[in-house]
C-alpha angles and dihedrals in degrees: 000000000000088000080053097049098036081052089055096251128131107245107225104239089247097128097169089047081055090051103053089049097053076050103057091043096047096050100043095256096117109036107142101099083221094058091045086050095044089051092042086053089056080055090064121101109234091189093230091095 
């Protein structure tokens, strides 16, 4: 959430999809850089929610 503030984007109020993600990233699970960026993307607010 903060990576996606401090980039200018409006973070989606999905906190348990946030934390799943910190999770995977932090335990190894996630590692590809690409896969990290597409589920940081899902994160954004569109603004169509």
């Amino acid at each position: 959430m903060t990576f996606l503030s401090l980039n200018g984007e409006r973070p989606r109020p999905d906190i348990g999809a946030a934390e799943e993600l910190v999770i995977a990233v932090a335990t190894g699970e996630l590692e590809a850089v690409k896969l990290t960026g597409e589920r940081l993307r899902l994160l954004r607010d569109t603004g169509d929610l």
